[in-house]
C-alpha positions as CSV (number, residue, x, y, z in Angstrom):
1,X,-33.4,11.5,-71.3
2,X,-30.4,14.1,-71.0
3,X,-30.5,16.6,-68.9
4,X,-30.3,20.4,-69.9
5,X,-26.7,21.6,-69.0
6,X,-27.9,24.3,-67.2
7,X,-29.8,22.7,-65.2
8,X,-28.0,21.3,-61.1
9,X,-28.5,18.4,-59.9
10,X,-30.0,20.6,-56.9
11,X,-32.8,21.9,-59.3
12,X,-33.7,18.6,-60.4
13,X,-34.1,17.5,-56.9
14,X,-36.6,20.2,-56.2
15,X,-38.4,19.6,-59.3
16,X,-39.4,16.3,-58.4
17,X,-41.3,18.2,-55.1
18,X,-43.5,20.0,-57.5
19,X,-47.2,18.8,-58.1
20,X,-48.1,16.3,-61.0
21,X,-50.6,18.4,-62.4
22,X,-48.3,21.3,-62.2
23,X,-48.1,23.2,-66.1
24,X,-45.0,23.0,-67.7
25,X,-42.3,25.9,-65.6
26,X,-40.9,28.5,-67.7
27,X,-37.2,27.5,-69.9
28,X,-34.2,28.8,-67.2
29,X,-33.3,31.0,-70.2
30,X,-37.2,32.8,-70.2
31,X,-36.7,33.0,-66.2
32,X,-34.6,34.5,-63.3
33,X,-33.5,32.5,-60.8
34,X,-34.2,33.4,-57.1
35,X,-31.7,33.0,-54.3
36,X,-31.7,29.9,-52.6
37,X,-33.3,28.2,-55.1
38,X,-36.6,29.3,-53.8
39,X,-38.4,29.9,-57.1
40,X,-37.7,26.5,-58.0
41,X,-40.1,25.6,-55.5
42,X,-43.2,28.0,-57.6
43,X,-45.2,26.4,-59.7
44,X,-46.1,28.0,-62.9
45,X,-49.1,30.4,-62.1
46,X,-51.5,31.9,-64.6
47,X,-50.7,35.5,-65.7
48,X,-53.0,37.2,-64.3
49,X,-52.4,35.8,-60.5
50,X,-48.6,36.1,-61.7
51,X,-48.3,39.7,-59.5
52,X,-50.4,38.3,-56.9
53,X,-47.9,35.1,-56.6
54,X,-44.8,37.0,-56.8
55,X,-45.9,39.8,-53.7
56,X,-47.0,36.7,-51.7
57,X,-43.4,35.3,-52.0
58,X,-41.3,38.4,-51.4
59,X,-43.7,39.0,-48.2
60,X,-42.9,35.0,-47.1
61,X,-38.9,35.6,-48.1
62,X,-39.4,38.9,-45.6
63,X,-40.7,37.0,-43.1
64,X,-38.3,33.9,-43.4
65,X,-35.5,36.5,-43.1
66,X,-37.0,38.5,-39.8
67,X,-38.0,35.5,-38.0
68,X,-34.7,33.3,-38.9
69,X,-32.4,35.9,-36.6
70,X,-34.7,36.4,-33.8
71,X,-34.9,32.3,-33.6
72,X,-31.2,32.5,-33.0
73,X,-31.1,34.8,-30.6
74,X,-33.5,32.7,-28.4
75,X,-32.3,29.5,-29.0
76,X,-28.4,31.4,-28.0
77,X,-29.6,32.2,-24.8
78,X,-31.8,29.4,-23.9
79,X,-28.8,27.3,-24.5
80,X,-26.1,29.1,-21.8
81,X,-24.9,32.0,-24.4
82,X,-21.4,32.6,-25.4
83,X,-20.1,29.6,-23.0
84,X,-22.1,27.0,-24.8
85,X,-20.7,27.6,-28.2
86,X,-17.3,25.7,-29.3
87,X,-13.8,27.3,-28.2
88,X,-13.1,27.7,-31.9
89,X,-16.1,30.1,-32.7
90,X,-16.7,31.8,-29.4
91,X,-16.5,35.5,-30.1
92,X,-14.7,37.2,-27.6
93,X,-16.3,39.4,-24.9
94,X,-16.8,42.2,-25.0
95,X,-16.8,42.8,-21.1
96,X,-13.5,40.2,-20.5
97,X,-11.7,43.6,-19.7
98,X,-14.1,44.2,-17.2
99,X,-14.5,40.7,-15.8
100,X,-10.6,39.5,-14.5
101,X,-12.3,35.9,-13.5
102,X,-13.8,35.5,-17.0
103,X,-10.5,36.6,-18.1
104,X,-8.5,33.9,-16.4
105,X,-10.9,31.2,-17.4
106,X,-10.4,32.0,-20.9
107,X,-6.5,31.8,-20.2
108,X,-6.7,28.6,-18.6
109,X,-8.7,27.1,-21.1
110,X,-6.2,27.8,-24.0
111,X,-3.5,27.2,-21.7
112,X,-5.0,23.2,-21.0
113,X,-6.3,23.1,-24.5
114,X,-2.1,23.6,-25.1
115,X,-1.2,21.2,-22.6
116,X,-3.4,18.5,-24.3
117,X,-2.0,18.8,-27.8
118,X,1.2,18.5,-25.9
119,X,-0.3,15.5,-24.0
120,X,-1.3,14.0,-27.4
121,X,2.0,14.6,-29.1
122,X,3.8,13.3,-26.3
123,X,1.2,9.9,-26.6
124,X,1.7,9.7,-30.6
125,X,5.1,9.5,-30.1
126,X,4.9,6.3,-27.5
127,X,3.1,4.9,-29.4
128,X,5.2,5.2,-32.6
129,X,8.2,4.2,-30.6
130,X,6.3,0.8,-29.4
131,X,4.9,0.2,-32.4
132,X,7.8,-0.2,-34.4
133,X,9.4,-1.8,-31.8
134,X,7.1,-4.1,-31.9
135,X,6.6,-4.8,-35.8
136,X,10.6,-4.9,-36.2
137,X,12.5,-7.9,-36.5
138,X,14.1,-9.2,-33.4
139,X,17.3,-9.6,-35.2
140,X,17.8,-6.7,-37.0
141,X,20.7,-4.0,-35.7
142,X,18.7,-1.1,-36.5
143,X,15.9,-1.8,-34.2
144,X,15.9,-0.1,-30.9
145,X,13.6,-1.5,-28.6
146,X,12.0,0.5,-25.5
147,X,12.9,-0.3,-22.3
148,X,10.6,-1.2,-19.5
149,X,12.0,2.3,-17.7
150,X,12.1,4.5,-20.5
151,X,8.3,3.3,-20.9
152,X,7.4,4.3,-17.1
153,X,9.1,7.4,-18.2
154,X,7.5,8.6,-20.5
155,X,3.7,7.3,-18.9
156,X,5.0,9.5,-16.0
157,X,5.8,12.4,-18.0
158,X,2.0,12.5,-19.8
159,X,0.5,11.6,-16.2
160,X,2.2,14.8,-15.0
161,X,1.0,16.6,-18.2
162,X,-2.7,15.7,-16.9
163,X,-1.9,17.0,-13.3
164,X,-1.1,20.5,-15.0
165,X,-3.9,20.5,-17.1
166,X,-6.1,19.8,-14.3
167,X,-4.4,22.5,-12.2
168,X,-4.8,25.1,-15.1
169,X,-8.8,23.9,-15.2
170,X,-8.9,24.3,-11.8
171,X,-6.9,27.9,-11.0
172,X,-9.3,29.9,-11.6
173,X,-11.3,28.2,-8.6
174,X,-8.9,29.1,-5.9
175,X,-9.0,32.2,-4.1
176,X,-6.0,33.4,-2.2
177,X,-2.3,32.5,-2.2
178,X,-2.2,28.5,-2.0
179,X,0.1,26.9,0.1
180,X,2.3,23.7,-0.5
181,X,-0.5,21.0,0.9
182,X,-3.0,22.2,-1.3
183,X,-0.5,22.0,-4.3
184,X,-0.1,18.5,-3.7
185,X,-3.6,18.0,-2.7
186,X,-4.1,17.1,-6.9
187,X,-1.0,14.5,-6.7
188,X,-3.8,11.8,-6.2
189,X,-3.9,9.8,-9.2
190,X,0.0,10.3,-9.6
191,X,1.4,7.1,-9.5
192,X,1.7,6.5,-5.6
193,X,1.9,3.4,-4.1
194,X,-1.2,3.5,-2.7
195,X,-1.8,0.0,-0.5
196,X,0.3,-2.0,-2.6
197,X,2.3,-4.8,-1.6
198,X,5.8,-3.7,-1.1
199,X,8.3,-5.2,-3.4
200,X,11.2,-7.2,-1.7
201,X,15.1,-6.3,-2.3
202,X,16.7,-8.2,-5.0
203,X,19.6,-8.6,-2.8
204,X,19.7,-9.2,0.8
205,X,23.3,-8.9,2.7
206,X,23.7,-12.3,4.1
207,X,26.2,-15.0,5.9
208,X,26.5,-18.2,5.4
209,X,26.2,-20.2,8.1
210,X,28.4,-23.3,8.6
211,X,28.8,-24.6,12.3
212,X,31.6,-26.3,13.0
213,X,31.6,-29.9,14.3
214,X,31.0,-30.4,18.0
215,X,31.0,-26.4,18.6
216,X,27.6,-25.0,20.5
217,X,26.6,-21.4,21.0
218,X,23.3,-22.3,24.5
219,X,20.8,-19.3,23.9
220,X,19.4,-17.4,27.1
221,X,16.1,-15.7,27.1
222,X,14.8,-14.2,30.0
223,X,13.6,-10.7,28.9
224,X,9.6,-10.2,28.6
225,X,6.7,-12.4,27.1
226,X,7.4,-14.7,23.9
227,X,7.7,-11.8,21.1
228,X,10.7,-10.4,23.2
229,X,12.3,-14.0,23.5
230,X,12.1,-14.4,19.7
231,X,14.2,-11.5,18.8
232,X,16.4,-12.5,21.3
233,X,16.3,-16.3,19.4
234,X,17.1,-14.5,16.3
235,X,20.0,-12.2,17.4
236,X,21.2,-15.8,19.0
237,X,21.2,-17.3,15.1
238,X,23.2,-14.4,14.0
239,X,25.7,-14.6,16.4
240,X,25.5,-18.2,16.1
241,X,26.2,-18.0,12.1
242,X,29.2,-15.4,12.7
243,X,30.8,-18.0,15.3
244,X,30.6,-20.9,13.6
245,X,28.5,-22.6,16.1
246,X,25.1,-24.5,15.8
247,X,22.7,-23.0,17.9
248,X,21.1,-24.9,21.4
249,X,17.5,-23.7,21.3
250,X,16.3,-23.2,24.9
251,X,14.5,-26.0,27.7
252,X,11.0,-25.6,28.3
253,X,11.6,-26.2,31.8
254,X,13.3,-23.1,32.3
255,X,11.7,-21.1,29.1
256,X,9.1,-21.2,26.4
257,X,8.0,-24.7,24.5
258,X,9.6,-23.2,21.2
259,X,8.7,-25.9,19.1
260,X,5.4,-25.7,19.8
261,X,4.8,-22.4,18.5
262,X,7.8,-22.7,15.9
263,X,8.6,-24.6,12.9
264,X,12.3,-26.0,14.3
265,X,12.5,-28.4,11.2
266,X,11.5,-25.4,8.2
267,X,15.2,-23.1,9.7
268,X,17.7,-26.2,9.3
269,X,16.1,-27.0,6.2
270,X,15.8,-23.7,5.0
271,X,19.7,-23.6,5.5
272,X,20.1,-26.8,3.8
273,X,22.0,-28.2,7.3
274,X,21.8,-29.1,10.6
275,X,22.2,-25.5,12.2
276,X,19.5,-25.5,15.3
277,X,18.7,-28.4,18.0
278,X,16.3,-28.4,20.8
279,X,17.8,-28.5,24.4
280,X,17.1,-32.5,24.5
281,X,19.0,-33.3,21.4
282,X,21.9,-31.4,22.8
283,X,21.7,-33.3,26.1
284,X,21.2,-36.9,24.4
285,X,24.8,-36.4,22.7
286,X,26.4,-35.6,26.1
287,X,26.9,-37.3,29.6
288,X,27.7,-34.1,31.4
289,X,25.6,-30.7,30.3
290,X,27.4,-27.7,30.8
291,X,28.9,-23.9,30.0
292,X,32.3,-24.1,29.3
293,X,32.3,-20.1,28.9
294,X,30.4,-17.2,29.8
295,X,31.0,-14.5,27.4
296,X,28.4,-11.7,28.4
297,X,27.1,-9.2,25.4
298,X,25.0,-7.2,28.6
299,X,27.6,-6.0,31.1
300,X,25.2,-4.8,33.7
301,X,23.8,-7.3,35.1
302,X,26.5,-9.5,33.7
303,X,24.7,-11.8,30.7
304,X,21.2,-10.3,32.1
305,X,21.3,-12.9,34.5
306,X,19.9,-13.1,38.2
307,X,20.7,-15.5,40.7
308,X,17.2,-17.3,40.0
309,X,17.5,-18.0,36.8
310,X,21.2,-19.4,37.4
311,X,19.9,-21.4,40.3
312,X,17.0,-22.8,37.6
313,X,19.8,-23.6,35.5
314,X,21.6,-25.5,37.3
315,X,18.8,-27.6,39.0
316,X,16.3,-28.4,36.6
317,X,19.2,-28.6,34.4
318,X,21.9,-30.1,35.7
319,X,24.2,-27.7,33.8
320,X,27.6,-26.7,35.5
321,X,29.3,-23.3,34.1
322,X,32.0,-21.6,34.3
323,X,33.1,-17.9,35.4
324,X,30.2,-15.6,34.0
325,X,32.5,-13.0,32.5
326,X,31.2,-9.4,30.4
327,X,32.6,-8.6,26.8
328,X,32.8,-4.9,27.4
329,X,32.7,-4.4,30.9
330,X,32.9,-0.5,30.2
331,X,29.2,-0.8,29.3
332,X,28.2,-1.5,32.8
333,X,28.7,2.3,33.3
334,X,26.0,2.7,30.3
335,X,22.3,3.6,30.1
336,X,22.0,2.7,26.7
337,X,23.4,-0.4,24.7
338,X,26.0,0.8,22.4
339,X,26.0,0.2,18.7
340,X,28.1,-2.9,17.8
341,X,29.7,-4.2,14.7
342,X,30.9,-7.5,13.7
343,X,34.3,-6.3,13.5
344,X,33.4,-5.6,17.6
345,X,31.5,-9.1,17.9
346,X,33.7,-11.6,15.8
347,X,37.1,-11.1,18.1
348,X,35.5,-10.6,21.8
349,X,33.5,-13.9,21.4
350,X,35.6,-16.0,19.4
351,X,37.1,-19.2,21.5
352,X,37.7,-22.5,21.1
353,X,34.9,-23.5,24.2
354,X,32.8,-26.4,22.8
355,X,29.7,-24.5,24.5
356,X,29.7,-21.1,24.7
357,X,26.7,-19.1,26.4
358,X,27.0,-15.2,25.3
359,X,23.2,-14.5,27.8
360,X,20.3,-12.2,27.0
361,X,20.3,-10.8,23.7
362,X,17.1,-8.7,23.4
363,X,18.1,-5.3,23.9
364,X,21.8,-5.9,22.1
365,X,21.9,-3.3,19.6
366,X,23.9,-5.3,17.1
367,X,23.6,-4.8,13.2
368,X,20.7,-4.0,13.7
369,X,20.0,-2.6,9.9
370,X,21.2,-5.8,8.9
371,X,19.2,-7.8,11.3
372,X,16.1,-6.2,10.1
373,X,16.0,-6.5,6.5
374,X,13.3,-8.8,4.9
375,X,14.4,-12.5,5.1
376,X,17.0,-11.9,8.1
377,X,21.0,-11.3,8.2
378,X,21.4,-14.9,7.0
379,X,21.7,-16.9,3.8
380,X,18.4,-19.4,3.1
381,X,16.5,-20.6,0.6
382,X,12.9,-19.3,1.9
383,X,11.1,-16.2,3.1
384,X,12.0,-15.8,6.4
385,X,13.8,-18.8,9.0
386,X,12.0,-17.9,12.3
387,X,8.2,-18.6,11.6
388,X,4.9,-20.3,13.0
389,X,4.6,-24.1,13.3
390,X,2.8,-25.5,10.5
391,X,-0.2,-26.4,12.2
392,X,-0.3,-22.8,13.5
393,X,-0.1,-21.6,9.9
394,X,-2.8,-24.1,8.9
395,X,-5.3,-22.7,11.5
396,X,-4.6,-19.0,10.6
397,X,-5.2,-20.0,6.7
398,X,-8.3,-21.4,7.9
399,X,-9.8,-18.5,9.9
400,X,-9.0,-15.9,7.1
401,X,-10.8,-18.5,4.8
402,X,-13.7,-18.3,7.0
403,X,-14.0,-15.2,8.9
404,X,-12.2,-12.6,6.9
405,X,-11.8,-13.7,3.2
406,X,-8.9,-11.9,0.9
407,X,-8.9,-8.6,1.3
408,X,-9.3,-7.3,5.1
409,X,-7.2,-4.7,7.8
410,X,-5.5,-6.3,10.9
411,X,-5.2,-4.0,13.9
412,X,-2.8,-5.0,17.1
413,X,-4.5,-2.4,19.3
414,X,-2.3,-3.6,22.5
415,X,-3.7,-1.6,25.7
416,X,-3.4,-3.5,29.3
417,X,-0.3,-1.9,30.8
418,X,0.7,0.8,28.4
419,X,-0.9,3.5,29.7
420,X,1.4,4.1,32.1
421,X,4.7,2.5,29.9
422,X,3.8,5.0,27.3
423,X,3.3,8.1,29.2
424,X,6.9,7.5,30.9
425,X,8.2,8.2,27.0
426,X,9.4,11.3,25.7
427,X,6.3,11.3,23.0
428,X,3.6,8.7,24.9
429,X,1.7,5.8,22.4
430,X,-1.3,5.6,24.2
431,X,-4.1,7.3,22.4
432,X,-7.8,7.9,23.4
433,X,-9.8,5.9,21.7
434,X,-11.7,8.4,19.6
435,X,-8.6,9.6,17.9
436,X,-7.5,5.9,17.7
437,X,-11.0,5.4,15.3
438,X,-10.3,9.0,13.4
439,X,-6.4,7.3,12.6
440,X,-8.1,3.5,11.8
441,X,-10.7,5.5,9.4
442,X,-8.1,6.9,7.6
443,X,-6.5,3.3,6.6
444,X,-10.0,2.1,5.9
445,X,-10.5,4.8,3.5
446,X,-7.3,3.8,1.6
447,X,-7.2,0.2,1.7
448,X,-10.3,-0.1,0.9
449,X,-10.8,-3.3,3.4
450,X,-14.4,-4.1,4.0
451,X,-13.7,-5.4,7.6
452,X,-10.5,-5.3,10.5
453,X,-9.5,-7.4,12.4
454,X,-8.8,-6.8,15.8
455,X,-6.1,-8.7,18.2
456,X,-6.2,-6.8,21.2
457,X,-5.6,-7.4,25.2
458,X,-8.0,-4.1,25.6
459,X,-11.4,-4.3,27.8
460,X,-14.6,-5.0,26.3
461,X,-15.5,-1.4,27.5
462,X,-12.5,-0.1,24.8
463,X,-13.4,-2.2,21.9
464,X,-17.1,-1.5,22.4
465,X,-16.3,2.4,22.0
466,X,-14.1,1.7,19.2
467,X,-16.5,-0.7,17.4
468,X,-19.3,2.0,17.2
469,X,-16.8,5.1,16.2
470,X,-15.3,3.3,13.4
471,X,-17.9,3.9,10.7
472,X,-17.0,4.9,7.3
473,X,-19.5,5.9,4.4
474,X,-22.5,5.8,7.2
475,X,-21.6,1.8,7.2
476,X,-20.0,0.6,10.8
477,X,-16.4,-1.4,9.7
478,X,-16.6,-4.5,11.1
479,X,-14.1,-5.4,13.9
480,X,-13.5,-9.0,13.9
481,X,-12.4,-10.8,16.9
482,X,-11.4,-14.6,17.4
483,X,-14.5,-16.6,19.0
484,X,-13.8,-18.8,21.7
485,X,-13.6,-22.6,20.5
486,X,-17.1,-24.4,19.3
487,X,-17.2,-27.6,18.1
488,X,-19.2,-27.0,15.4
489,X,-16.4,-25.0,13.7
490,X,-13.9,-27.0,11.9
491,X,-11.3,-23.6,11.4
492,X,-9.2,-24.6,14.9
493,X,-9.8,-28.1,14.8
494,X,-6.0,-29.1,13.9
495,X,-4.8,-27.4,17.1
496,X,-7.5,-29.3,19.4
497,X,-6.6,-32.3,17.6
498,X,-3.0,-32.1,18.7
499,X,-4.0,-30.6,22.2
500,X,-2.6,-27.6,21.3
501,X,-6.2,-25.3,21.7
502,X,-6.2,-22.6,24.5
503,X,-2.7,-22.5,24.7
504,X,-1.8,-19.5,25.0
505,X,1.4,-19.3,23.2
506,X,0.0,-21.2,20.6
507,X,-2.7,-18.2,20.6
508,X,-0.5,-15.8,21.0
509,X,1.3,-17.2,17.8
510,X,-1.8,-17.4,15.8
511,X,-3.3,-14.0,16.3
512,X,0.3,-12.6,14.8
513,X,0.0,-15.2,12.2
514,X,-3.8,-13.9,11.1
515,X,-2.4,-10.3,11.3
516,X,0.9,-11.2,9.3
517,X,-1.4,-12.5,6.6
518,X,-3.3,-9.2,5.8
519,X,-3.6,-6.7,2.8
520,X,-2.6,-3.6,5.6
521,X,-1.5,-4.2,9.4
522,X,-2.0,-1.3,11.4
523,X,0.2,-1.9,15.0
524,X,1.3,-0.4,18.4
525,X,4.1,1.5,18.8
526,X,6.4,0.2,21.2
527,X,5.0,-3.3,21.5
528,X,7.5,-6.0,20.7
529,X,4.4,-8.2,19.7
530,X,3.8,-5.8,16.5
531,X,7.6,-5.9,15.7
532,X,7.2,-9.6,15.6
533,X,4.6,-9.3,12.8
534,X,6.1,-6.6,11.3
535,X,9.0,-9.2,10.7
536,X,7.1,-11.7,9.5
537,X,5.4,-9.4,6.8
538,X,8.8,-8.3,5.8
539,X,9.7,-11.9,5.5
540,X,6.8,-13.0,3.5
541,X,6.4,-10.1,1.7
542,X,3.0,-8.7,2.5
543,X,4.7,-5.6,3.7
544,X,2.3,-2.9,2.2
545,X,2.6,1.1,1.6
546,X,0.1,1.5,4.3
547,X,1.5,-0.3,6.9
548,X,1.8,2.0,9.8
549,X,1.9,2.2,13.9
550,X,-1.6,3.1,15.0
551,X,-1.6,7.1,15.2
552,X,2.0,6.8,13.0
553,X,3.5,10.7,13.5
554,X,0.5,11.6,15.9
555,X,0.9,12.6,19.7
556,X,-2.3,11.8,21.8
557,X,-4.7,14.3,22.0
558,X,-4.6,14.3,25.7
559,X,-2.2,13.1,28.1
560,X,-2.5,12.5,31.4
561,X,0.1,13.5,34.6
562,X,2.6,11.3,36.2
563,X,1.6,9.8,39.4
């Protein structure tokens, strides 16, 4: 059945609401049409209720129209008023001239609303660029593909575009004249480095080192505990790679037992050669041990020696030497070391001696920038030369396995005898242990480490106080401390097995190894020990953007006077 033309498809939706029983409506030509279509809604009424029917509609209509406004008006203001309709159809106020704060919210609304459609732009177009780098062919002249830096480019450009739009939402919060720290107080989700792993140099300045046959350079270590003797080793390797010379590594009967604590075997094959023997291969190749030359770096005392450690030299020994002689004897007139270069070093301690002895080499400053780049000064084929023994590393592995898991602080919090070594400085290291929780809690909060742990010489008295001041989100942070040896735990039993337990160098060696190992290292200023780890991390490459001296650009709060 066709449809008059006249007729919507609106009205013949609303004529199937009328009743069944309904007479037949008037033709749209006998009838006038009431706005909104409400008449289509009457059914036909008798004549004489016709009047009657119409008033009662115009009076409903009225009231529709009254009661439709005030509705509005009380839904408007139930709902927040002007600020909770959209940007687009917010009318503008009429007191904004009256009102400078609403006025500058309005300003920085457009003014982000601006810096978003930039934002998006800016986002359309990377995308554009990638995409079609990506759909065209490799081969094909015209393509230009994005680079990996034009890429962090252009992320840091929209990441920057968010920082201002976040500073326009947020300027009309800030009373006053803001200074520079609260400007960068938004730069947090910049791209910093956060705790990150530090990445290591592509390209390390190294030597080769090639000894030449039958030509020894006999280290001397005398300065300090074992850390300071290691750096002393290491300058000794340099200067034993610059030479041509391999290097004697030290007796334990008048030093450390360095291959107990070190992995001898991983530096010569790290070089790829023969380039380090202990003090008993040295002496199994020769019927007579001695120094054919004494070429001193330290002028004063001459080679850092005293007449004890000579007279230990030559009788536990059985080493004869020669005249004891200084390199720069000018220097003896020094308080500080003076900066030398291997244009200095190569002539003054070149000679054609078969065993040359050049004496303590801890406090020579000598390349020292190159010295202390990740890996070392000299050319290998591992991560650093000058590490723990394997069982050492073993152990460590172990005890992070068991105790600590992947993702924990370590904390060299060295104590017994710096209180007075510090206080002697210029700017003293030795803080009091409340401000030594307030700098730890400040690591915690960025790395994000569930527990530290703690190698420390300090008195159970300090580490109790620090224990129960380092507590973050109302949780103490454990501090986690080595227990003494049970044999029910398996993590040490390599180093018991070789009688190598409650040693301790070998403990010494395995607290820097746990503390080399972790996400962040937090250490002591002034302490050769933390240097020692600080070496191995560069080495290894567990360096991280929060590594830092305890209290790192901090004085202590309270100092006490010189006796």
């Amino acid at each position: 059945m066709e449809r008059e033309p006249s007729v919507s498809d609106e009205d013949d939706d609303l004529e199937t609401l009328v009743p069944q029983n309904h007479t037949k409506p008037p033709s749209p030509s006998s009838r006038s049409r009431a706005p909104f279509g409400i008449s289509g809604l009457r059914p036909a009424l008798p004549s004489s209720a016709a009047s009657v029917g119409r008033l009662l509609w115009s009076r409903r209509y009225l009231l529709i129209c009254v009661s439709l406004p005030v509705l509005f008006i009380v839904l408007f203001f139930s709902l927040g008023g002007a600020s909770s309709l959209p940007a687009s159809i917010r009318l503008p106020s009429a007191s904004s001239a009256a009102d400078p704060a609403a006025s500058r919210m309005r300003e920085a609304e457009l003014h982000a609303l601006y810096l978003l459609r930039s934002q998006r732009s800016g986002l359309l177009s990377l995308f554009n660029r990638t995409a079609a780098a990506a759909a065209a062919p490799t081969n094909t002249s015209t393509s230009t593909p994005v680079s990996l830096s034009d890429l962090q480019a252009a992320l840091l450009s929209q990441i920057k575009i968010n920082r201002e739009i976040q500073e326009a939402l947020l300027s009309t919060h800030h009373s006053g004249v803001r200074n520079a720290t609260e400007d960068g107080a938004l730069d947090l989700d910049l791209p910093g480095p956060g705790c990150r792993r530090k990445d290591l140099p592509y390209n390390r300045r190294t030597i080769e080192w090639n000894p030449k046959k039958n030509r020894y350079l006999f280290a001397i270590c005398l300065s300090g505990q074992m850390s300071n003797h290691l750096i002393c080793l290491e300058k000794h390797m340099f200067f034993a790679a610059l030479l041509g010379r391999t290097l004697v590594v030290p007796s334990q009967k008048v030093d450390y037992q360095y291959d107990k604590v070190l992995d001898i075997k991983n530096i010569n094959d790290c070089i790829g050669k023969k380039v380090v023997i202990t003090y008993e291969e040295f002496a199994e190749t020769r019927k007579k041990v001695s120094i054919d030359q004494f070429i001193c770096y330290i002028a004063s005392p001459p080679c850092y020696l005293d007449e004890d450690h000579i007279k230990k030299l030559k009788d536990r020994l059985g080493i004869s030497m020669g005249k004891i002689e200084a390199a720069w004897p000018e220097d003896a007139k020094l308080k500080e070391p003076k900066k030398r270069y291997v244009a200095d070093i190569t002539p003054k301690f070149t000679t054609d001696a078969e065993v040359l002895a050049i004496g303590e080499m801890f406090s020579a400053d000598a390349e020292e920038e190159w010295l202390m780049q990740p890996g070392g000064p000299l050319a290998h084929k591992c991560k650093t030369l000058i590490q723990p023994s394997r069982l050492i590393m073993l152990t460590a592995q172990r005890f992070v396995q068991t105790f600590l898991g992947g993702n924990y602080i370590a904390l060299h919090f060295r104590r017994h005898g710096f209180l007075k070594f510090c206080n002697v400085k210029k700017e003293s290291c030795f803080f009091p242990i409340p401000q030594a929780a307030e700098c730890i809690l400040r690591i915690v909060e960025k790395a994000n480490a569930p527990l530290i742990y703690l190698s420390t010489d300090a008195a159970e008295s300090e580490t109790n106080l620090l224990r129960s001041l380092v507590v973050f989100n109302d949780r103490q942070v454990p501090l986690v401390k080595r227990p003494e040896h049970h044999s029910s735990e398996k993590w040490d039993a390599l180093l018991y097995r070789d009688h190598m337990g409650g040693d301790n160098q070998v403990e010494a060696m395995l607290d820097k190894t746990i503390c080399a190992l972790s996400n962040v290292f937090i250490g002591t200023s002034g302490s050769t020990f933390t240097e020692d780890i600080f070496r191995l991390r560069r080495g290894w490459g567990s360096m991280s953007y929060c590594d830092e001296y305890l209290c790192q650009g901090e004085l202590p709060n309270y100092i006490a006077e010189q006796d």
